[in-house]
C-alpha positions as CSV (number, residue, x, y, z in Angstrom):
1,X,55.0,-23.9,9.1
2,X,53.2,-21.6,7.3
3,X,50.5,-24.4,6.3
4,X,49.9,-25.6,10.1
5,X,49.3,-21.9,11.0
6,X,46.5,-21.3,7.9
7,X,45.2,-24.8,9.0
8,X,44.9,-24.0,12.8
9,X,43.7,-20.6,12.2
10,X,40.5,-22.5,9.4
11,X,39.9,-25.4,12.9
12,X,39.5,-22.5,15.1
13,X,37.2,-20.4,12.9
14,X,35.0,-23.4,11.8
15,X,35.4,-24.1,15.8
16,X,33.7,-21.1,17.2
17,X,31.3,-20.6,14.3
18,X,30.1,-24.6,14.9
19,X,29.8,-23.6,19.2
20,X,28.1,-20.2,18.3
21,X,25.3,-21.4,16.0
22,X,23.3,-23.3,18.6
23,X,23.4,-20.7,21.1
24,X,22.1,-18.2,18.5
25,X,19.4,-20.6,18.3
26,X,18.6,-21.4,21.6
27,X,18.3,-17.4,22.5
28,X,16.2,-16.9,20.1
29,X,13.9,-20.0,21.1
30,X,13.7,-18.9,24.7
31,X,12.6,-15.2,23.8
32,X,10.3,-16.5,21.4
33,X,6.6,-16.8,23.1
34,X,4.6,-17.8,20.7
35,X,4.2,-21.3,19.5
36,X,5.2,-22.1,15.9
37,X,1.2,-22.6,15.0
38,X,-0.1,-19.4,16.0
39,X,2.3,-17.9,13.7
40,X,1.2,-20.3,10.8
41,X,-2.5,-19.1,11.5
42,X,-2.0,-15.5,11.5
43,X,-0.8,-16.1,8.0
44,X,-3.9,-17.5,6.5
45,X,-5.7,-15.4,4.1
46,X,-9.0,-13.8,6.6
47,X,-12.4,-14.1,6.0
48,X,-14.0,-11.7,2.8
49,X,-14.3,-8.2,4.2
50,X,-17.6,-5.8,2.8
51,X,-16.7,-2.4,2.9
52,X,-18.7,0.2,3.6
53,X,-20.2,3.0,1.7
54,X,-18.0,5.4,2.6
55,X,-15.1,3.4,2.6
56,X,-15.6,2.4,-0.6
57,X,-15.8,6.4,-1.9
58,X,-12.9,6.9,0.3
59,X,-11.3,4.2,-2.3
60,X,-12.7,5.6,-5.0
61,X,-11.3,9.3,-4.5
62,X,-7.7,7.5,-3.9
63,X,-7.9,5.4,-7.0
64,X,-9.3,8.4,-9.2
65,X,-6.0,10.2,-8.0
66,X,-4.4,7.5,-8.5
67,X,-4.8,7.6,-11.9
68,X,-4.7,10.5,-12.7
69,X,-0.8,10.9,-11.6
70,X,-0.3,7.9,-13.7
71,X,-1.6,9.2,-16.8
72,X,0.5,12.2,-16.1
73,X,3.5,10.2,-15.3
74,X,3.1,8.6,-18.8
75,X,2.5,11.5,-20.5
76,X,5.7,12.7,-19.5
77,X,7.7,9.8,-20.2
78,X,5.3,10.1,-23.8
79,X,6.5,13.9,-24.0
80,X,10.4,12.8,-22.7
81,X,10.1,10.4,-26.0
82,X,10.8,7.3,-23.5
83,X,7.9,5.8,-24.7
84,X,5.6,5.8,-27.5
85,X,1.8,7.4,-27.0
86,X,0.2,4.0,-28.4
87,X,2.6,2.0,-25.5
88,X,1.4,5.0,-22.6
89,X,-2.4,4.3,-24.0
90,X,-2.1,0.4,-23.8
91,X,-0.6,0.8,-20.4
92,X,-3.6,3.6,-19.0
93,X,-6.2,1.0,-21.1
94,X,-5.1,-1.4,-18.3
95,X,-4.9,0.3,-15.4
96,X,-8.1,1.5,-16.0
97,X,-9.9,-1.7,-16.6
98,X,-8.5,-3.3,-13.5
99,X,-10.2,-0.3,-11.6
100,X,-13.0,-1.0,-13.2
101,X,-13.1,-4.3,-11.9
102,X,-12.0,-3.7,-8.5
103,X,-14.8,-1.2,-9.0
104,X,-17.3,-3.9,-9.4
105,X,-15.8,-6.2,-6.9
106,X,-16.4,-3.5,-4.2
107,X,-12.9,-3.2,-3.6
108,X,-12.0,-6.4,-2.7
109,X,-9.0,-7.4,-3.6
110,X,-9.4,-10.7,-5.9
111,X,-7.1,-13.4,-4.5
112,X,-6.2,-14.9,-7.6
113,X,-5.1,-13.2,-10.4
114,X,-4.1,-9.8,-7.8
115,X,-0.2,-10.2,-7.4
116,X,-0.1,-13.5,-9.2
117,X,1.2,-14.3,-12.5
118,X,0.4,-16.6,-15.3
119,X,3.4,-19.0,-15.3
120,X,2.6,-19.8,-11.6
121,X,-1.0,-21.2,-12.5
122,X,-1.6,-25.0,-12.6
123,X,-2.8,-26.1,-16.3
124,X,-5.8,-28.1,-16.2
């Protein structure tokens, strides 16, 4: 007895949660007004953007604070004994020549390399 009740209880949830799905579905197709390829398109990388003088000194103001705070956040985790001064240098090294080179780039963000690590990359 006990078996048939589990069993009908399993048909009727698989039941309602087979009926429901499509109707999920078909709500959110009808208040969806855009077709599937505008999306797609509003997803492509834009065109290369030059920035202007003083944009790019706006930049450079934020970055300069930037790192500053970050070479005051590693000197505390340096003073907290977290983390060794030659590790806190290696780490500031870095930062600093990636400014350098978004420096040079005039800000632009690269495309490759900017968010995308090493393993990812096709050999050649």
């Amino acid at each position: 007895m006990r078996k048939s009740i589990y069993s009908l209880m399993a048909m009727g949830f698989l039941a309602t949660s087979l009926f429901h799905a499509p109707v999920a579905d078909a709500e959110n197709k009808a208040t969806d007004e855009k077709p599937q390829t505008e999306v797609q398109e509003s997803t492509k990388p834009q065109a290369e953007v030059k920035l202007t003088t003083e944009q790019q000194n706006e930049l450079v103001k934020l970055y300069q604070d930037k790192l500053a705070q970050e070479k005051k956040i590693l000197d505390k985790y340096v003073e907290f004994k977290i983390m060794t001064q030659d590790t806190a240098d290696k780490i500031l090294t870095h930062k600093q020549e990636w400014y350098k080179n978004l420096e040079k780039s005039g800000f632009a963000l690269p495309h490759k390399g900017f968010m995308h690590h090493k393993m990812h990359e096709k050999p050649e």
